[in-house]
N, C-alpha and C positions, 0 to 999 in steps of 0.2 A: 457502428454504422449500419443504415437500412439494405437489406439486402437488395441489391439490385436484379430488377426481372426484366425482360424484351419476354413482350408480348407480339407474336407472327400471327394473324388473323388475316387471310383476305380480305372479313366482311368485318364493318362494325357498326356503330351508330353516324351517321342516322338511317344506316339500313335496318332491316329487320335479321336481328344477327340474335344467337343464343348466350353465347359468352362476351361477351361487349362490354359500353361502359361501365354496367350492374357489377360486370364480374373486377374491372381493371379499379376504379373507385372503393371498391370491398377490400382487395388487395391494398389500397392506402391506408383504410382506414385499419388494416390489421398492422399495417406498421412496415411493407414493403414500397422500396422506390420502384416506380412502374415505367416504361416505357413502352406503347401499341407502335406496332410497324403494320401497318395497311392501304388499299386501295385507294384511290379516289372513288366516291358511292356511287354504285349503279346497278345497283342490286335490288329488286330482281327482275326490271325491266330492260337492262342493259343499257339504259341512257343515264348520260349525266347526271347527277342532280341539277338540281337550282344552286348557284352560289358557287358553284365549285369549278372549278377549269385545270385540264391535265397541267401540269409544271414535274420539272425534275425533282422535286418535293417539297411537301407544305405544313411546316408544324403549328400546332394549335392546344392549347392546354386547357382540358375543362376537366371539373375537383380536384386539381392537382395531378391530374394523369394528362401526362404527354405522349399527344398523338404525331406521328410524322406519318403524313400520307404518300406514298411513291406510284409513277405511273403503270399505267396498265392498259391494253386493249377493254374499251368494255362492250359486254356483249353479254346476255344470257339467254339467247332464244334455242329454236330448234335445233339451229348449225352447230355439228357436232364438230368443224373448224370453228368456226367462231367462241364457241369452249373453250375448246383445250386452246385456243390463242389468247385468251381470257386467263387460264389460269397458266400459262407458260411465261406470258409478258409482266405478270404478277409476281411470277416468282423469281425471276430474271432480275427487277427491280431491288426485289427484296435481298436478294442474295446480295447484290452492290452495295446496295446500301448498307446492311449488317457488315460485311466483309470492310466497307472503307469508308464509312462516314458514321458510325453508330457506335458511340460511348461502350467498350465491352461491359457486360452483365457479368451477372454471377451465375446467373442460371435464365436458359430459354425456354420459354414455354410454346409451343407449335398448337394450332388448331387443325384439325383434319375432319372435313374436305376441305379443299383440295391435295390431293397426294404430291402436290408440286413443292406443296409449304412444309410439308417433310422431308422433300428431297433438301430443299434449301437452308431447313435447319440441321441435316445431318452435316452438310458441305460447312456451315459455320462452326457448327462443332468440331470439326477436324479441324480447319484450318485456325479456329480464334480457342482454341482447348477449351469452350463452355458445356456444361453438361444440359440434356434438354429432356424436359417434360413433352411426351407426346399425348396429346387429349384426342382419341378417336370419335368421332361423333357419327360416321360412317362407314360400315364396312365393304371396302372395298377389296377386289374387284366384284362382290355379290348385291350389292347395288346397283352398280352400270347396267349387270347381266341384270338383272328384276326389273331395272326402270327402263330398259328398252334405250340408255344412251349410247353401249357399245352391242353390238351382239358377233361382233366376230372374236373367235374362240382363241384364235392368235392372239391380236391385241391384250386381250382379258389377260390371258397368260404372262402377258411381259407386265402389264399392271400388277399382276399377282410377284411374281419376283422380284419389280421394286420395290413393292410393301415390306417384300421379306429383307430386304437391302436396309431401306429405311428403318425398320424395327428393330435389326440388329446394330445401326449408329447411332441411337436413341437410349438414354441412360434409364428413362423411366417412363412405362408407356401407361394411362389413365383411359378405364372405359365405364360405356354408361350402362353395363347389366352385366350381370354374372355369365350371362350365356356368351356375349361377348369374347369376355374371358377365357369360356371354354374353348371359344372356334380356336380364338391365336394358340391356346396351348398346342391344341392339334394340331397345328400348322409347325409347330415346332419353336414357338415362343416364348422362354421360360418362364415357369409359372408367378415366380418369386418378382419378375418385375413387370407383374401388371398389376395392380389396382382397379377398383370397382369403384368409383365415387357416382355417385346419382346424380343425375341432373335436377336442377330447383327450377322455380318459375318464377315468373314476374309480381313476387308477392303483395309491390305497391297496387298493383293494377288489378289483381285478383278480388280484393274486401270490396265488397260493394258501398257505395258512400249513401243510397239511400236504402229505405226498407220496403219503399213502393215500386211493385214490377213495373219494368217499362211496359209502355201504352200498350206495342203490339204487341203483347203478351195474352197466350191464350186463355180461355176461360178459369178461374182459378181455383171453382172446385174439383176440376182434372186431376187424375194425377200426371204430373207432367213428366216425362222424359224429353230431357235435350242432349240433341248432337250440336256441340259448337264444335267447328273450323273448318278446314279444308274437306270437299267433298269432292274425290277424284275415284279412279280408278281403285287405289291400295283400300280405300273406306269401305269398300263392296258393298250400300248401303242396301241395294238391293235386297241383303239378308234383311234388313230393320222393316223396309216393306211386306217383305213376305210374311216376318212375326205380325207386322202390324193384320194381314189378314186372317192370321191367325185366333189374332184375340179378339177378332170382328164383336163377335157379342159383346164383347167389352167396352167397345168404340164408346162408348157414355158418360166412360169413368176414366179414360189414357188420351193421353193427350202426347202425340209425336212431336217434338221441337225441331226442327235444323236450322240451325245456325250459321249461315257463312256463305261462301261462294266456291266456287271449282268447277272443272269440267262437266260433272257429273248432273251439276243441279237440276237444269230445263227438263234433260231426262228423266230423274228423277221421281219431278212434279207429276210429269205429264203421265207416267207408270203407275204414281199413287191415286190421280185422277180417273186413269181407265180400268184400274183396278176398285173404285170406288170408295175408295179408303177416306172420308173425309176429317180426320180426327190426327193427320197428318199435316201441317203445317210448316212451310218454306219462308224462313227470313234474312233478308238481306241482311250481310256481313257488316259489324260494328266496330270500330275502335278498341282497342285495347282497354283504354280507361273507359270505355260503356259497356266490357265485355262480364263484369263483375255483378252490374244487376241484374244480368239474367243470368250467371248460376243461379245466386240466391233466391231468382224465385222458380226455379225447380224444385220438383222433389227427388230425381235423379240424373245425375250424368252417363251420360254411354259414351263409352271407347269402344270402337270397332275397328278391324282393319281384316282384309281377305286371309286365309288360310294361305300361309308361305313360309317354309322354312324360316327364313329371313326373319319373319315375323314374331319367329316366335325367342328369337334372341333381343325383339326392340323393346322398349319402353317409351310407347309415345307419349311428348313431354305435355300432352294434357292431361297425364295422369296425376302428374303432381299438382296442376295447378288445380284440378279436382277436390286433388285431397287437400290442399291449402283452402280452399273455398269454405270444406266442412260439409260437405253433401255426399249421399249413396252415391255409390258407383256401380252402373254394370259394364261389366268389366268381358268385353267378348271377344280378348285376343292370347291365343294360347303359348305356354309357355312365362317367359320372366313374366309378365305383366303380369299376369293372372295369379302370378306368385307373389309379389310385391304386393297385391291388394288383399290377397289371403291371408297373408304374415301382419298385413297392418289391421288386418279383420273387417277393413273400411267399405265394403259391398257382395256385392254377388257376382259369382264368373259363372260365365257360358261357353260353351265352344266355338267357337269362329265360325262363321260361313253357315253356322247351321238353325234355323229359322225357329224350329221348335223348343229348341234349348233356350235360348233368347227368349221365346216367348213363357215360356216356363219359368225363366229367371225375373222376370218383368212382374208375370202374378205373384213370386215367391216374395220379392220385395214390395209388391202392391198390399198383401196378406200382414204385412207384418207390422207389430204396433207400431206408432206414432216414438216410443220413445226406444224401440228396440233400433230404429231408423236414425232416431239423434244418435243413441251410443255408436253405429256405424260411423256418422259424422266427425261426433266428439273425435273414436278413434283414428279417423283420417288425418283429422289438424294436427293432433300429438306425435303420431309417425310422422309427417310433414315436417313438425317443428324439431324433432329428434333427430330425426337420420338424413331428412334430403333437403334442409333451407338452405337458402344462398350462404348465412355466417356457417354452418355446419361442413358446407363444401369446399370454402374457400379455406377455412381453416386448417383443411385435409389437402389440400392444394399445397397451401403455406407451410404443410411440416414438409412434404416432400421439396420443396425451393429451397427451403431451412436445410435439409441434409444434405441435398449436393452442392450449394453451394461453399459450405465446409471445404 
């Protein structure tokens, strides 16, 4: 018989969720019986979708994975009540619903954030004796404290000892960097049941389906650097600017991309303008599936993000679809990231935050052959296709579901 999984997700499709149907559909096709317990969609505008209206629960079956969706406050704005009512009415649901209306599993797998969907899989755990996989995707409490959601030092503290509450009724806890790893040990988390699994990307979406750059795409004997995605605060692109004045003389031959939208961008613009940076370019934010022809017509991808502790245990998840792409990388956030792309040989690292480095790392890779540049690429796809695709992870998923449910 296939083993049975309850999948706990707040978010899933058709929001913009990381482990979603990709991951619950992979899990079929590997040979487990799936079951998603989540939301009603309203992420990440806090309002309903289209189609969908709160009910005491709503099941719906697509590739053979069966979703049940249970109620919830939705809300995801500024209000730090309307939050935690968001994820407290979330997990309330979900608790009832697992506890007295949910086929027992063999084994749970929990999503984190929210910390609420842990608390509620340790309570099933005790009470329905299931063992549970916990997948950290954020570390909490040093997230809140970074992003400015909580900053009283109390609160922080009592999030911080339900973590340790949670982590100790949790049979097997899965994170996405080694540094991760390291934090919980420290915290007193034995080392033996955390796992490092990487996070993959949206592989269909990443191959571009033509070979001509899109229209607004800049000049093309440039050489291009692009930033695709969110451009907020954590991107500090500000550094990318200042490199960009840096390599002013150069302005003839580099070409700046940004990609996307965020807080940041108006600013941005108007910085690279009064700075006179003209070789700097701003484009509105694409689709997923239009997001793959402008990798391919770079010559480089940039990951950035400000210098923060924090930082330097993440892996942001456009690293992989970077290297899934088959493009250089500069790679300008310190710690796991910058390790990950060194180990896979796939581009060049610079120090975070710091303008001249960046800029030194931009001619290093500008200097260098044409095919010393493919072999960075070649090696990007192969590490990709070896250690971090989706069948690679899930498969590492799927032995730990395999063992405890023994």
């Amino acid at each position: 018989m296939a083993t049975r999984v309850l999948l706990m997700t707040q978010w899933f499709d058709p929001e913009p969720t990381f482990k979603g149907l990709v991951f619950a559909r992979e899990l079929v096709a590997q040979g487990f019986e799936v079951e998603v317990v989540t939301g009603f969609p309203n992420y990440p505008g806090g309002k309903l979708y289209a189609g969908y209206k709160i009910k005491p629960f709503q099941r719906e079956v697509i590739d053979g994975v069966q979703i049940t969706r249970v109620p919830l406050y939705p809300s995801h704005g500024q209000s730090g009540v309307g939050r935690v009512l968001n994820y407290i009415s979330f997990a309330a649901s979900l608790l009832l619903y697992c506890l007295f209306r949910a086929k027992k599993p063999d084994v749970i797998y929990a999503y984190h954030p929210p910390l609420t969907v842990g608390i509620a899989a340790a309570l099933v755990r005790f009470f329905r004796r299931v063992p549970v996989v916990y997948d950290i995707q954020d570390m909490w409490p040093d997230t809140l404290k970074a992003t400015g959601m909580f900053s009283s030092e109390k609160l922080l503290k009592v999030v911080s000892r339900v973590c340790d509450w949670v982590y100790r009724n949790v049979d097997q806890i899965v994170v996405l960097s080694p540094g991760f790893k390291r934090l919980l040990t420290e915290r007193g988390v034995p080392s033996q049941k955390i796992d490092v699994i990487y996070n993959w990307c949206a592989e269909d979406l990443i191959q571009a389906t033509s070979t001509l750059p899109p229209p607004n795409f800049p000049n093309s004997s440039k050489f291009k650097i692009l930033f695709a995605g969110n451009m907020g605060k954590a991107q500090s692109l500000d550094t990318v600017i200042a490199a960009a004045q840096l390599l002013r003389e150069k302005a003839s031959e580099i070409a700046f991309i940004f990609l996307g939208g965020g807080v940041e961008v108006s600013r941005l613009e108007a910085l690279a303008k009064a700075e006179g940076i003209n070789n700097a370019h701003f484009l509105p934010g694409v689709s997923m599936t239009e997001v793959g022809a402008y990798l391919a017509s770079a010559d480089a991808l940039l990951v950035h993000l400000k210098k923060d502790p924090l930082f330097t245990i993440t892996i942001p998840s456009k690293t992989q679809a970077y290297m899934a792409a088959g493009k250089p990388i500069l790679m300008s956030v310190d710690g796991d990231a910058a390790e990950l792309v060194s180990n896979a040989g796939c581009g060049v690292v610079s120090e975070s935050d710091n303008p001249q480095a960046l800029a030194d790392a931009i001619l290093s890779l500008m200097r260098m052959t044409g095919a010393a540049r493919e072999q960075m690429a070649e090696n990007g796809r192969v590490f990709y296709q070896k250690e971090l695709s989706l069948r690679v992870g899930v498969e590492r998923f799927g032995e730990h579901f395999q063992r405890l449910a023994k």
